[in-house]
Every structure is written in C-alpha cells, then in structure tokens.
mmCIF file of the N, C-alpha and C atoms, coordinates in Angstrom:
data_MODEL
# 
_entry.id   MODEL 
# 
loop_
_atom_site.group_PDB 
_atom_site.id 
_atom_site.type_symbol 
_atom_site.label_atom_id 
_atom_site.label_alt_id 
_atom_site.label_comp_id 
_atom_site.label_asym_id 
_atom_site.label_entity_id 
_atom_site.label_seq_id 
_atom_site.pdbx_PDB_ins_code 
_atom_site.Cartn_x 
_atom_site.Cartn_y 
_atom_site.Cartn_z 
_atom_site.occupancy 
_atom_site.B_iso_or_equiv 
_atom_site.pdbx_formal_charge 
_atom_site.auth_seq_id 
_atom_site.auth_comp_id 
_atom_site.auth_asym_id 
_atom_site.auth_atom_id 
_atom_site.pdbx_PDB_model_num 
ATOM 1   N N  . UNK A 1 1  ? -13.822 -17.556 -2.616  1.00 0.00 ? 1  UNK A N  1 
ATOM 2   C CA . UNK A 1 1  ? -13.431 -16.906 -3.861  1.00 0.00 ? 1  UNK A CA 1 
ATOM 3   C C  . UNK A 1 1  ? -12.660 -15.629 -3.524  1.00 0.00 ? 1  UNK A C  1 
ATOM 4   N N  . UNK A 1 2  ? -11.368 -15.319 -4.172  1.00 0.00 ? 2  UNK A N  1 
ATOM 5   C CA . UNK A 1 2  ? -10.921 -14.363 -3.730  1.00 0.00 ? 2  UNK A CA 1 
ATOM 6   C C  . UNK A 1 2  ? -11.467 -12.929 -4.427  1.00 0.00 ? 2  UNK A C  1 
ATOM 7   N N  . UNK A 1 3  ? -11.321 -11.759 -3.852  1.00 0.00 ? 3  UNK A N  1 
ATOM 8   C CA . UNK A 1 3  ? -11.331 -10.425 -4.114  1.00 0.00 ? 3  UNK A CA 1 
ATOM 9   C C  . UNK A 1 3  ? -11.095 -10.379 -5.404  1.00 0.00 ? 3  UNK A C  1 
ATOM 10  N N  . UNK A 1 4  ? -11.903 -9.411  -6.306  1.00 0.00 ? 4  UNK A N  1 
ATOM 11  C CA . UNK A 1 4  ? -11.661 -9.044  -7.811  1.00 0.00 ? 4  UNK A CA 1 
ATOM 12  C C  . UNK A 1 4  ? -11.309 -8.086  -7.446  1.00 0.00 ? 4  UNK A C  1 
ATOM 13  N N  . UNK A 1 5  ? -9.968  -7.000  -7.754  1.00 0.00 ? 5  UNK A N  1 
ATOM 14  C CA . UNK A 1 5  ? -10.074 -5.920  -7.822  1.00 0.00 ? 5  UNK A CA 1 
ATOM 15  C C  . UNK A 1 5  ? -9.784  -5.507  -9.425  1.00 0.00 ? 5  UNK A C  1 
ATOM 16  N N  . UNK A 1 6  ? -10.320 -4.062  -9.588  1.00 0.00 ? 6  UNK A N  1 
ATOM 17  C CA . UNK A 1 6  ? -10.222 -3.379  -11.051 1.00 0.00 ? 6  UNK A CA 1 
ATOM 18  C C  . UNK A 1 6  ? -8.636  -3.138  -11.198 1.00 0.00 ? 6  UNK A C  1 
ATOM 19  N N  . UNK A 1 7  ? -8.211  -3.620  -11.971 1.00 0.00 ? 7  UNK A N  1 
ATOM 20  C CA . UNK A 1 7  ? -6.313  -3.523  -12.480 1.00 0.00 ? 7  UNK A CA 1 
ATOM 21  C C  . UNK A 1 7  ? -5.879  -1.965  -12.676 1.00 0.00 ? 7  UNK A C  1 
ATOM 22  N N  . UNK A 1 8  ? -6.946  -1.364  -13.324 1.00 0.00 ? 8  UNK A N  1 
ATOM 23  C CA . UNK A 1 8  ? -6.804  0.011   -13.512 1.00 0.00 ? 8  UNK A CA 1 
ATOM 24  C C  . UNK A 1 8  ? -6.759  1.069   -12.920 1.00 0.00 ? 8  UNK A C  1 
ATOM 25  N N  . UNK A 1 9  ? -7.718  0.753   -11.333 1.00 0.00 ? 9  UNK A N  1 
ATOM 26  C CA . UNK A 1 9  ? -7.966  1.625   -10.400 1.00 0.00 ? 9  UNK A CA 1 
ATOM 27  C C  . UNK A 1 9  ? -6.375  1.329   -9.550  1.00 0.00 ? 9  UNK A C  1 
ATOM 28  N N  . UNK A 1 10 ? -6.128  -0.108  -10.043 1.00 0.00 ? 10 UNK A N  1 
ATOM 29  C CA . UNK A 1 10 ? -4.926  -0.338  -8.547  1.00 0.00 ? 10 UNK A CA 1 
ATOM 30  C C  . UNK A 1 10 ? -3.518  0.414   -9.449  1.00 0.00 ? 10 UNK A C  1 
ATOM 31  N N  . UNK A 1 11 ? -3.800  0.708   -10.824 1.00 0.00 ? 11 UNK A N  1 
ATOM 32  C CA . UNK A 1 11 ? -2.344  1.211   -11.344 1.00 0.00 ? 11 UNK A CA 1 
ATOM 33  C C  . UNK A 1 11 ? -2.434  2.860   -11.226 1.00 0.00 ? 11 UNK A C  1 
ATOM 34  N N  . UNK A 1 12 ? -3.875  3.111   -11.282 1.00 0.00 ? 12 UNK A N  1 
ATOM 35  C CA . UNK A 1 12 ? -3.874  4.818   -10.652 1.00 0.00 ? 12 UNK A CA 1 
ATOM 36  C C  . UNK A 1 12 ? -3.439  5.110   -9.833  1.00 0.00 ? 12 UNK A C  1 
ATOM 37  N N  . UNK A 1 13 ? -3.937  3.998   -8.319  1.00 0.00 ? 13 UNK A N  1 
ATOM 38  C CA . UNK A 1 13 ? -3.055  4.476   -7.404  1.00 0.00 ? 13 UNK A CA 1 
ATOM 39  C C  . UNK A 1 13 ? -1.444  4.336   -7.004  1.00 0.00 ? 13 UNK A C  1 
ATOM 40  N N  . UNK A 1 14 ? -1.087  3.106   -7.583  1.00 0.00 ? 14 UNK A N  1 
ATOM 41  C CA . UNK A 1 14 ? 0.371   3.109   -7.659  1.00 0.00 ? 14 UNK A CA 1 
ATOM 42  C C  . UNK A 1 14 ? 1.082   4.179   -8.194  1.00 0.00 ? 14 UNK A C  1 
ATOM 43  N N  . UNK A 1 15 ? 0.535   4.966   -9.575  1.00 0.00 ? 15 UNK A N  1 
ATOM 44  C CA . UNK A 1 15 ? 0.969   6.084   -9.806  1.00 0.00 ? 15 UNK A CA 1 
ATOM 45  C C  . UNK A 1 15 ? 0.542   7.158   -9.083  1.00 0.00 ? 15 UNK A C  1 
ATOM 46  N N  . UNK A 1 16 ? -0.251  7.232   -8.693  1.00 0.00 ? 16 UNK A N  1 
ATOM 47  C CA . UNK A 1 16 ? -0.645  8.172   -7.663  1.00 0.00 ? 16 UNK A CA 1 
ATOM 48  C C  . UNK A 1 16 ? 0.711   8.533   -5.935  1.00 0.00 ? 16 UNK A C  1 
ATOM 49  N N  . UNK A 1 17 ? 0.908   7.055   -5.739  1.00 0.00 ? 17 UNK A N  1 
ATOM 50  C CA . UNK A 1 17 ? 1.604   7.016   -4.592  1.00 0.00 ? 17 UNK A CA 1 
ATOM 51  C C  . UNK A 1 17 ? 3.409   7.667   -5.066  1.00 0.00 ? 17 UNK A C  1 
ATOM 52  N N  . UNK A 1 18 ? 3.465   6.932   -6.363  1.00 0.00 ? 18 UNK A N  1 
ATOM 53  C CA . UNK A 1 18 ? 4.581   7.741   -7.133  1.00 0.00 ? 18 UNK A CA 1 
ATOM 54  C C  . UNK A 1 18 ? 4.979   8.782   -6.851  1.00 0.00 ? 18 UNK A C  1 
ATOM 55  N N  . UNK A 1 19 ? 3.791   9.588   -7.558  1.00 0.00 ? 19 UNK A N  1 
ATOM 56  C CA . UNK A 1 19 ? 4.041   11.210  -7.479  1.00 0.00 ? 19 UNK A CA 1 
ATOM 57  C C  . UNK A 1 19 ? 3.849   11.752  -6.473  1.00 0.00 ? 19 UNK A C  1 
ATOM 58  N N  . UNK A 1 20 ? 3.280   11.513  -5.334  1.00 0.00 ? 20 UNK A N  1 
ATOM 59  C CA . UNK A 1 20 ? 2.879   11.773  -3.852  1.00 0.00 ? 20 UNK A CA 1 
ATOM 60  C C  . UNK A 1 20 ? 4.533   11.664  -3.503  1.00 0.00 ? 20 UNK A C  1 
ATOM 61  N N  . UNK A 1 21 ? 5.595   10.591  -3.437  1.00 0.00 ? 21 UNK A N  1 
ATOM 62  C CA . UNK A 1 21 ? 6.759   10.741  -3.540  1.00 0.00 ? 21 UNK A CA 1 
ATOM 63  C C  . UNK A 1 21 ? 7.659   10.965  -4.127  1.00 0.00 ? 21 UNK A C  1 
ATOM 64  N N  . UNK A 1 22 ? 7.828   11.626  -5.185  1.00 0.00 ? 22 UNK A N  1 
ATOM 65  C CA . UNK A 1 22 ? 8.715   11.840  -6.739  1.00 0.00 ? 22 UNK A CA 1 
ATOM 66  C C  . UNK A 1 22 ? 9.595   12.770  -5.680  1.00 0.00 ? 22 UNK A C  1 
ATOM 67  N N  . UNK A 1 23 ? 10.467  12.508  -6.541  1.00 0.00 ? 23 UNK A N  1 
ATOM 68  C CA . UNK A 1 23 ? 11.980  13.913  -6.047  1.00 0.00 ? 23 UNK A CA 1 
ATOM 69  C C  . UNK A 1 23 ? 12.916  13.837  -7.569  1.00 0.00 ? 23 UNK A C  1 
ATOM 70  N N  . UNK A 1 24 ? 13.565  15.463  -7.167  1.00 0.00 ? 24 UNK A N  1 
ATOM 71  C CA . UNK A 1 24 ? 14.504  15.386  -8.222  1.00 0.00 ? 24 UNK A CA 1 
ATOM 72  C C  . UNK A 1 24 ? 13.644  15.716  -9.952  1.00 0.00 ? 24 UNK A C  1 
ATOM 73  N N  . UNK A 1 25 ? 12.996  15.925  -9.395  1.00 0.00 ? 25 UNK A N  1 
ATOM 74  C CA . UNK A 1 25 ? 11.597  16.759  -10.852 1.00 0.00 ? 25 UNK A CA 1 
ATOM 75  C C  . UNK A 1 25 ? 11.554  15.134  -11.664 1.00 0.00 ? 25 UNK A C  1 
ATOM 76  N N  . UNK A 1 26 ? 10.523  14.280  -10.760 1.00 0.00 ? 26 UNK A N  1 
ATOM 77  C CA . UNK A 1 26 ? 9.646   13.504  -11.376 1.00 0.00 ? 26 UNK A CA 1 
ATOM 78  C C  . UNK A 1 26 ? 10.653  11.931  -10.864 1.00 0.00 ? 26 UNK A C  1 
ATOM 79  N N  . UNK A 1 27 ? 11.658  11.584  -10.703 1.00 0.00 ? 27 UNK A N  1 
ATOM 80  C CA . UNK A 1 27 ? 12.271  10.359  -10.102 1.00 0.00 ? 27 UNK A CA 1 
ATOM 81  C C  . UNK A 1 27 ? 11.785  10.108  -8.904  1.00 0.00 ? 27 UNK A C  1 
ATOM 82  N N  . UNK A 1 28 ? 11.170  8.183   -8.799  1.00 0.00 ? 28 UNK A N  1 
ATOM 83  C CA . UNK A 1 28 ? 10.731  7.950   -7.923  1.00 0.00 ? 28 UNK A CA 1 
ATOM 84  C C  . UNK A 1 28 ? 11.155  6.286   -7.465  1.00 0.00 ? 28 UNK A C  1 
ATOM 85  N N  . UNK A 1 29 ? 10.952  6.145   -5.918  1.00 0.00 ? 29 UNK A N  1 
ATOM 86  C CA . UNK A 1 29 ? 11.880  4.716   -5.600  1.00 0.00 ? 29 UNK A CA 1 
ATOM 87  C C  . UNK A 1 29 ? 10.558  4.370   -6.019  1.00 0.00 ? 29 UNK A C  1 
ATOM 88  N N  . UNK A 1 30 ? 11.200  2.540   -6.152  1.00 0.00 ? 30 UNK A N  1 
ATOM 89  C CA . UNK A 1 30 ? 10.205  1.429   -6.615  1.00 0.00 ? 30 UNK A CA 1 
ATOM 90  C C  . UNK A 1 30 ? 9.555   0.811   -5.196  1.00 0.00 ? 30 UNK A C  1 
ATOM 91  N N  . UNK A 1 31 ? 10.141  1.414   -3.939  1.00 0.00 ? 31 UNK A N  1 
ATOM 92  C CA . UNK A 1 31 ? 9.700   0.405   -2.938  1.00 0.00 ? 31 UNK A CA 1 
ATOM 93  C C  . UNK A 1 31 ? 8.745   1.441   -2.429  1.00 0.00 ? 31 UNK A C  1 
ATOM 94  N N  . UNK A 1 32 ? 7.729   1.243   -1.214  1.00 0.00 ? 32 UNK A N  1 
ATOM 95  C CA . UNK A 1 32 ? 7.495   2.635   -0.373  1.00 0.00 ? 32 UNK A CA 1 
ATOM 96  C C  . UNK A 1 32 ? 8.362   3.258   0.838   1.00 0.00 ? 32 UNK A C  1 
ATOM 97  N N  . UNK A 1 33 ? 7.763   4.325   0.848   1.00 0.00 ? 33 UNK A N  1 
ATOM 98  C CA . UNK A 1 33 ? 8.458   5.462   1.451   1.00 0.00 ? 33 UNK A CA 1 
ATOM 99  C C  . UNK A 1 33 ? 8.828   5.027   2.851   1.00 0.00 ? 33 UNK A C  1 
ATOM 100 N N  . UNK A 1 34 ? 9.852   5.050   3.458   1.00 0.00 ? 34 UNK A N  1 
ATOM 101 C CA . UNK A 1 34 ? 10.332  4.826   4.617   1.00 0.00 ? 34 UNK A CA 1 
ATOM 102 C C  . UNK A 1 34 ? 9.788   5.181   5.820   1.00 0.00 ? 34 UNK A C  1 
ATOM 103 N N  . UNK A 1 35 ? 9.182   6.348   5.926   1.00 0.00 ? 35 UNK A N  1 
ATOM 104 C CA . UNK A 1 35 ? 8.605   7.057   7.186   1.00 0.00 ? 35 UNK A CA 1 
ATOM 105 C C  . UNK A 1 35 ? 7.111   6.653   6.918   1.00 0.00 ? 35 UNK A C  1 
ATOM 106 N N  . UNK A 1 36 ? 6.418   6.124   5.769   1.00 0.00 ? 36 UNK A N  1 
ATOM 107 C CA . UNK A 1 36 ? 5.284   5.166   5.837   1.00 0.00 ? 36 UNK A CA 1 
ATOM 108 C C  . UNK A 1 36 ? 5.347   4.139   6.167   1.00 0.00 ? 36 UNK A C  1 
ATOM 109 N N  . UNK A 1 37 ? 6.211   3.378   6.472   1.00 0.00 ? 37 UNK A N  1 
ATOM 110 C CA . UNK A 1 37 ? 6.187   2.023   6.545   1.00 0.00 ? 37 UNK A CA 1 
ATOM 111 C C  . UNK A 1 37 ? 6.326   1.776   8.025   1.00 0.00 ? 37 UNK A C  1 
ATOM 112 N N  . UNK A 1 38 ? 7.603   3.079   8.316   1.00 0.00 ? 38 UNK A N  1 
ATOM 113 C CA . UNK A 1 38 ? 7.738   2.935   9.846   1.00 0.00 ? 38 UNK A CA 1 
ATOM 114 C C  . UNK A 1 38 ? 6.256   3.413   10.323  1.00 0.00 ? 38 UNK A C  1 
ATOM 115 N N  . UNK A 1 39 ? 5.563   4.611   9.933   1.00 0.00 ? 39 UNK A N  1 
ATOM 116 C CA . UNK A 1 39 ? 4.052   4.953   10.798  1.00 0.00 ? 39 UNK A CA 1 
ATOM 117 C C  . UNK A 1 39 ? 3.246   3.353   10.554  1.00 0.00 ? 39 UNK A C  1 
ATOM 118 N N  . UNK A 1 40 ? 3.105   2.768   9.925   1.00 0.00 ? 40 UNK A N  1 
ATOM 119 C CA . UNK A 1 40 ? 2.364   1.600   9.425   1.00 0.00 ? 40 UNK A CA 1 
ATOM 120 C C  . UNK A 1 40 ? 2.759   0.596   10.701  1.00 0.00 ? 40 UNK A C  1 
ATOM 121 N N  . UNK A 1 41 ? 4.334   0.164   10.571  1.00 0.00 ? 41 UNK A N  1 
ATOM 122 C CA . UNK A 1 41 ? 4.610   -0.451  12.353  1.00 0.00 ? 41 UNK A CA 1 
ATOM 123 C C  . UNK A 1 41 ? 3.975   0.160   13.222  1.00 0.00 ? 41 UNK A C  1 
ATOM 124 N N  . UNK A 1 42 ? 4.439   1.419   13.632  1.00 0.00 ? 42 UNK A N  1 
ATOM 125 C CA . UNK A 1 42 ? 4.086   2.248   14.982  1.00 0.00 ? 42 UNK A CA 1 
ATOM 126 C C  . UNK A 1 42 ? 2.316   1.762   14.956  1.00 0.00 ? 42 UNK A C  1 
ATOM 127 N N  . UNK A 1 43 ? 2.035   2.155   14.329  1.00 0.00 ? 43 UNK A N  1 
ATOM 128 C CA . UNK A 1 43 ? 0.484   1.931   14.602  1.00 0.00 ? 43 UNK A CA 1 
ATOM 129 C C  . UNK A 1 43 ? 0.150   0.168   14.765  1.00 0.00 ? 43 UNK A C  1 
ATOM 130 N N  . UNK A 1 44 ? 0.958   -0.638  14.434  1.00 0.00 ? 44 UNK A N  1 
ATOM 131 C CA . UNK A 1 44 ? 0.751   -2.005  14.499  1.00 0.00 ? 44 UNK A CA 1 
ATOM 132 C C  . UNK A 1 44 ? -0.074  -2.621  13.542  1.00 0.00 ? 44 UNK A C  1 
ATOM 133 N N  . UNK A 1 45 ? 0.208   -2.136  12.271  1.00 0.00 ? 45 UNK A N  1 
ATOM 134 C CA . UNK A 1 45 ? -0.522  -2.643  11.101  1.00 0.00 ? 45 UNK A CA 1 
ATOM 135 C C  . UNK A 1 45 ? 0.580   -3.426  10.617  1.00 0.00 ? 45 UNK A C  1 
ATOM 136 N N  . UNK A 1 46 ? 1.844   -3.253  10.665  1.00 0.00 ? 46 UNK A N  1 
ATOM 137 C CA . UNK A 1 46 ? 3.284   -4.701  10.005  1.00 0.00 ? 46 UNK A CA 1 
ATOM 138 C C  . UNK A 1 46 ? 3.956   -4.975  10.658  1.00 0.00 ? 46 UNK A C  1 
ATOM 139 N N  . UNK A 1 47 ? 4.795   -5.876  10.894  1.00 0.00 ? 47 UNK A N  1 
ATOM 140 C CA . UNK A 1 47 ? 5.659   -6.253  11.101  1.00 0.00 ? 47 UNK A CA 1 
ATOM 141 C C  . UNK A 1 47 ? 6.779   -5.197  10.734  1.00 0.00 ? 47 UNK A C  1 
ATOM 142 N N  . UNK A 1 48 ? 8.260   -4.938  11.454  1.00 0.00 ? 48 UNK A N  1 
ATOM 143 C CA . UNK A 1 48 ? 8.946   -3.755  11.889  1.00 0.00 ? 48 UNK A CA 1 
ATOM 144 C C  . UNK A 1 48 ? 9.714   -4.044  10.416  1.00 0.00 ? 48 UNK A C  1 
ATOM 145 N N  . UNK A 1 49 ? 9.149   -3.049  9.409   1.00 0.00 ? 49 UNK A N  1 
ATOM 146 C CA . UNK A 1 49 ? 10.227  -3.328  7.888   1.00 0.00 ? 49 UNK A CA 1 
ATOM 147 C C  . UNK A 1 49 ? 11.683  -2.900  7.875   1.00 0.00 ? 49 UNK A C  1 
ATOM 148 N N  . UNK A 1 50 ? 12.181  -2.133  9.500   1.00 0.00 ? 50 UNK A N  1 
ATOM 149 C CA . UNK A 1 50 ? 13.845  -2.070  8.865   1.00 0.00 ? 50 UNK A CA 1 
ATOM 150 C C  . UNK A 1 50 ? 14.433  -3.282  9.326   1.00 0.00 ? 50 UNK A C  1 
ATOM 151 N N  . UNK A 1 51 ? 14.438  -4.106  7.987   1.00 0.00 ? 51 UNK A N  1 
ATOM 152 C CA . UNK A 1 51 ? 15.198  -5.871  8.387   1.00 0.00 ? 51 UNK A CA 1 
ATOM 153 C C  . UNK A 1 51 ? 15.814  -5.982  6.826   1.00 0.00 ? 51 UNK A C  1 
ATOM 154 N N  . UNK A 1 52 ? 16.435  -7.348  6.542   1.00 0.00 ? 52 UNK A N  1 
ATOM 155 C CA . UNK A 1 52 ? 17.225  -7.454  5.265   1.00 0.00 ? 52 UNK A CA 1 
ATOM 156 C C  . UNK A 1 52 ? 15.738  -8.329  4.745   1.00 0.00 ? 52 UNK A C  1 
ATOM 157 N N  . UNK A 1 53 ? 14.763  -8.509  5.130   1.00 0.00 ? 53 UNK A N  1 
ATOM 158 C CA . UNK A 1 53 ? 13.262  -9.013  4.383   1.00 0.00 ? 53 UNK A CA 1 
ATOM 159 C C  . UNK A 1 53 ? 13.124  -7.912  3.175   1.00 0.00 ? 53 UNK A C  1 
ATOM 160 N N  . UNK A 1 54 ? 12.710  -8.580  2.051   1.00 0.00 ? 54 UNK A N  1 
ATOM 161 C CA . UNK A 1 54 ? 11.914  -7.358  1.003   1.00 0.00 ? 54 UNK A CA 1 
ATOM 162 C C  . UNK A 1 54 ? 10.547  -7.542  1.047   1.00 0.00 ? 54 UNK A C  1 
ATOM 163 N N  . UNK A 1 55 ? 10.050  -8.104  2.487   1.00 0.00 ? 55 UNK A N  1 
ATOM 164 C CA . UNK A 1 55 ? 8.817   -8.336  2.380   1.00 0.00 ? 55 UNK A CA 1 
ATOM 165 C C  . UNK A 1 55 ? 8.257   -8.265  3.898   1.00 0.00 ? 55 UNK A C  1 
ATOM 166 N N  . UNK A 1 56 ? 7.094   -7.167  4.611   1.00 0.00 ? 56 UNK A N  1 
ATOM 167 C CA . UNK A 1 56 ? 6.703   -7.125  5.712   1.00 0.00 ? 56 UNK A CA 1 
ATOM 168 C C  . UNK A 1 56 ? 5.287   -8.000  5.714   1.00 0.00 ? 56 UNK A C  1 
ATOM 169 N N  . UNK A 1 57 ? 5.092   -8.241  7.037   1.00 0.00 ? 57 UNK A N  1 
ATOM 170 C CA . UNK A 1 57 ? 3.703   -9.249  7.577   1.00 0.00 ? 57 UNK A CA 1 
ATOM 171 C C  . UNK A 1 57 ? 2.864   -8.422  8.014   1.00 0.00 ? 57 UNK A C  1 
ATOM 172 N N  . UNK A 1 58 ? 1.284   -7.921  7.754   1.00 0.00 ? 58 UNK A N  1 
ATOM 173 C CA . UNK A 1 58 ? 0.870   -7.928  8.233   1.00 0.00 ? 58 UNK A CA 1 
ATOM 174 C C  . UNK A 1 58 ? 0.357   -7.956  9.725   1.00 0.00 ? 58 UNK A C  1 
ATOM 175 N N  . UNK A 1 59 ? 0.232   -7.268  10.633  1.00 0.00 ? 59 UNK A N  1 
ATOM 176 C CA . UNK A 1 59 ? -0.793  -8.094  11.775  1.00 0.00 ? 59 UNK A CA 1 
ATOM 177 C C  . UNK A 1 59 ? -1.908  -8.206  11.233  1.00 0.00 ? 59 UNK A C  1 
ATOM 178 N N  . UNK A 1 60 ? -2.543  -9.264  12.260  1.00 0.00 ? 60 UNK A N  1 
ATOM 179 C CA . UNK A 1 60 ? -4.539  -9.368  11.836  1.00 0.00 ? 60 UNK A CA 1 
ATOM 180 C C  . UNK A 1 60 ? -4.972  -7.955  11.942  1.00 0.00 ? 60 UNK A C  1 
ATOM 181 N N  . UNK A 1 61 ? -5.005  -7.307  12.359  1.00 0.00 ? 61 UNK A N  1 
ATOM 182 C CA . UNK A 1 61 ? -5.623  -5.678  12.429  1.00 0.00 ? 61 UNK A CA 1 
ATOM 183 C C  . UNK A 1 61 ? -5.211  -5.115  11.047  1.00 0.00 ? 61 UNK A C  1 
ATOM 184 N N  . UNK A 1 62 ? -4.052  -5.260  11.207  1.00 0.00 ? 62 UNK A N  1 
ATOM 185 C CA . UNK A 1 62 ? -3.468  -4.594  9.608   1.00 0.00 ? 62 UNK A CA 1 
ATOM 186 C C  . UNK A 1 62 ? -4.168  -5.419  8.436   1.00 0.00 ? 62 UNK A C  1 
ATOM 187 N N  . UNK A 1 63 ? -4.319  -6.796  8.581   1.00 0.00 ? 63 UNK A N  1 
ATOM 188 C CA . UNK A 1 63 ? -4.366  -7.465  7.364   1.00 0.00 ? 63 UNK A CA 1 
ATOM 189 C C  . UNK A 1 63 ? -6.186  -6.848  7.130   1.00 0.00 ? 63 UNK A C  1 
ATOM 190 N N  . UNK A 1 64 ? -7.009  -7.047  7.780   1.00 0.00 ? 64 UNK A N  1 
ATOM 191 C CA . UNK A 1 64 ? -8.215  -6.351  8.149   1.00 0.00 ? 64 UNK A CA 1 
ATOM 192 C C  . UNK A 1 64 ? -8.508  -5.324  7.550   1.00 0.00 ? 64 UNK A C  1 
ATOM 193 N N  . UNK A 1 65 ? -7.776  -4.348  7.854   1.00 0.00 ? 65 UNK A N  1 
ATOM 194 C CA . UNK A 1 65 ? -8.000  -2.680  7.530   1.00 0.00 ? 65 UNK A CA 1 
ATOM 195 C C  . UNK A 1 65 ? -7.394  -2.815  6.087   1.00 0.00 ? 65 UNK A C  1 
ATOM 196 N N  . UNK A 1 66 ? -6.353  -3.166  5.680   1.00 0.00 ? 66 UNK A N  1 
ATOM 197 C CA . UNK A 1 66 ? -6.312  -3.691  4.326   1.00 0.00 ? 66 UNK A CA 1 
ATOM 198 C C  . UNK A 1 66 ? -6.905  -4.064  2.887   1.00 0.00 ? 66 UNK A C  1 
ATOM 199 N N  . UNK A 1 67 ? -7.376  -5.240  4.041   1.00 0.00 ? 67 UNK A N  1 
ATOM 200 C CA . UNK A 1 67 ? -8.501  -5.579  2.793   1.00 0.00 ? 67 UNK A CA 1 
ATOM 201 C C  . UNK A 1 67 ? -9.367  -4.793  2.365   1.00 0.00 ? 67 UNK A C  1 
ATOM 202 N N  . UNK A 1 68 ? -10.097 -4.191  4.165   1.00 0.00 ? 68 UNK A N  1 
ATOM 203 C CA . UNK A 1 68 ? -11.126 -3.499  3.805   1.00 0.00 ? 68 UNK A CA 1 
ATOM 204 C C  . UNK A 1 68 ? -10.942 -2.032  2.493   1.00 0.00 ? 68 UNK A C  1 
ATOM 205 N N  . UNK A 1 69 ? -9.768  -1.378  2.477   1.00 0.00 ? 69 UNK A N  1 
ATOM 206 C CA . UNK A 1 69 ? -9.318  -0.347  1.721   1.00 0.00 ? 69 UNK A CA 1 
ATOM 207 C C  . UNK A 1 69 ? -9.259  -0.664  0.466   1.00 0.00 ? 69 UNK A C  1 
ATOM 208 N N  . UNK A 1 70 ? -8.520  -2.055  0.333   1.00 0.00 ? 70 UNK A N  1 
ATOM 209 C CA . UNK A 1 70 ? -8.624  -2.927  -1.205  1.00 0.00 ? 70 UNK A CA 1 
ATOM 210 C C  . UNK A 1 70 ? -10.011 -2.774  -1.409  1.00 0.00 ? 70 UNK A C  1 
ATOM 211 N N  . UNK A 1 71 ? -10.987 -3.649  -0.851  1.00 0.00 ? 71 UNK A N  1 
ATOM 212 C CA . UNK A 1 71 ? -12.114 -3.663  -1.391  1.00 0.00 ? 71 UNK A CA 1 
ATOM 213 C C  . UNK A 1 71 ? -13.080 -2.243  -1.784  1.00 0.00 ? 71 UNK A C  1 
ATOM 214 N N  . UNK A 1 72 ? -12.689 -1.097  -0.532  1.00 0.00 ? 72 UNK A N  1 
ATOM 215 C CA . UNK A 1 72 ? -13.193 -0.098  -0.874  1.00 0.00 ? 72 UNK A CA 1 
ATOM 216 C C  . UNK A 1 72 ? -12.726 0.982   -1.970  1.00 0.00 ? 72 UNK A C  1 
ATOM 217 N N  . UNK A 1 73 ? -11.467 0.865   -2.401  1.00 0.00 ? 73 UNK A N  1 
ATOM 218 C CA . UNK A 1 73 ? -11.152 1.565   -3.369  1.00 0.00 ? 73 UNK A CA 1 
ATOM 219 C C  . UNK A 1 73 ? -10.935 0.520   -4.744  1.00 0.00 ? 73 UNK A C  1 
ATOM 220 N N  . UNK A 1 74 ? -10.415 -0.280  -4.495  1.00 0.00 ? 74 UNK A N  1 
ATOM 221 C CA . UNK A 1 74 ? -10.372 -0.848  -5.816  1.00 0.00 ? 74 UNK A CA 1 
ATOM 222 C C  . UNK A 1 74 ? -11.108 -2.339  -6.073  1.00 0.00 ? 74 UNK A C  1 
ATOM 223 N N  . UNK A 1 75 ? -12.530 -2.804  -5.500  1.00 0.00 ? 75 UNK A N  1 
ATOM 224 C CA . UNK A 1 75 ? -13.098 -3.178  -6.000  1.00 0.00 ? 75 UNK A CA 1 
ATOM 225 C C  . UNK A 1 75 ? -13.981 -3.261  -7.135  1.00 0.00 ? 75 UNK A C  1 
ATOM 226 N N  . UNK A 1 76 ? -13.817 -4.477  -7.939  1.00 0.00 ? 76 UNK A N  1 
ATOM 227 C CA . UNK A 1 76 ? -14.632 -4.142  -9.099  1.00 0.00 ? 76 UNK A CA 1 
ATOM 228 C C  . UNK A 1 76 ? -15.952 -3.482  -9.296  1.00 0.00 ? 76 UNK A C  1 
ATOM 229 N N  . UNK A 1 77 ? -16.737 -3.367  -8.119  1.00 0.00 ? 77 UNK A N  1 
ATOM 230 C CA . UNK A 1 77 ? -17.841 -2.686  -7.965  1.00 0.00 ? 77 UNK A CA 1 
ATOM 231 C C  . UNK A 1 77 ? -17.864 -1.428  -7.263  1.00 0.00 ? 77 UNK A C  1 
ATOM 232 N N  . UNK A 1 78 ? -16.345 -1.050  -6.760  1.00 0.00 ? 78 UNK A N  1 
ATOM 233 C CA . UNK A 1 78 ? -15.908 0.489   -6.111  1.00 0.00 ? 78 UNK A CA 1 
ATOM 234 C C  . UNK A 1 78 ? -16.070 1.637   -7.089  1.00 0.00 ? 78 UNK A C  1 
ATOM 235 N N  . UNK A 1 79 ? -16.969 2.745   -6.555  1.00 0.00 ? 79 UNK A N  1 
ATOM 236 C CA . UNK A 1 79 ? -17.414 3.824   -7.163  1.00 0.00 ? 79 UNK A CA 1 
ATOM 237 C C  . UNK A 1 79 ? -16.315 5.093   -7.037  1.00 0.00 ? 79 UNK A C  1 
ATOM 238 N N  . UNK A 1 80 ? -14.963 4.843   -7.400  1.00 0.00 ? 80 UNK A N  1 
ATOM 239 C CA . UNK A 1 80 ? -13.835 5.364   -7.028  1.00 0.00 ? 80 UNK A CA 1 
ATOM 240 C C  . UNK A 1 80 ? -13.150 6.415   -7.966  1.00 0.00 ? 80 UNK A C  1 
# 
C-alpha cells in the first residue's frame, strides 16, 4: 500500500520552498533551485540534473532518505 501523505502539509511546504527562493519582491521559478539540485548530486542523492531531462533519478540512498522525510514530515500521522 502506498504512503498517505497529508495534501496540506505537502502544499505548506511547497510554499514554504517558494519563499525560501522568491526574488524580485515575491517572484518565484516553478522548478527547484539550481545550487540545490547540484548539492543533492554532489552528495549522491540524484542523478546529475544539468541535462535536457525535466526529470532527475534518484539513487537508492537518495530514494531512501526521501521517503523517509516524506513520511516524516508529511505523513498523515506526522506531528508537523
């Protein structure tokens, strides 16, 4: 059975990650931040995102630590 997560907790943090990057008094990109994605490679949690993909892989370590963060913040039973 897959993971329930709470819809509400996962749109806090999407807005959350927003404003953590906003520029220009409140404009923000739709993708994530570039120098996150590259620390996210370096550490060997994805696959290397500067490619013409709109979509990075996981490694098993990454996919792992992942979940575990899904489940700990935005599980339906997460005290978050």
């Amino acid at each position: 059975m897959p993971a329930v997560y709470d819809p509400e907790k996962i749109a806090d943090a999407t807005l959350a990650l927003l404003g953590a990057f906003e520029f220009d008094n409140g404009r923000a990109w739709k993708g994530h931040d570039f120098d996150v994605m590259n620390r996210l490679h370096a550490e060997g949690m994805i696959s290397d995102p500067r490619n013409r993909n709109q979509s990075v892989h996981l490694t098993p370590e990454g996919l792992a630590r992942a979940k575990a963060l899904a489940d700990a913040w935005f599980g339906a039973s997460a005290a978050h």
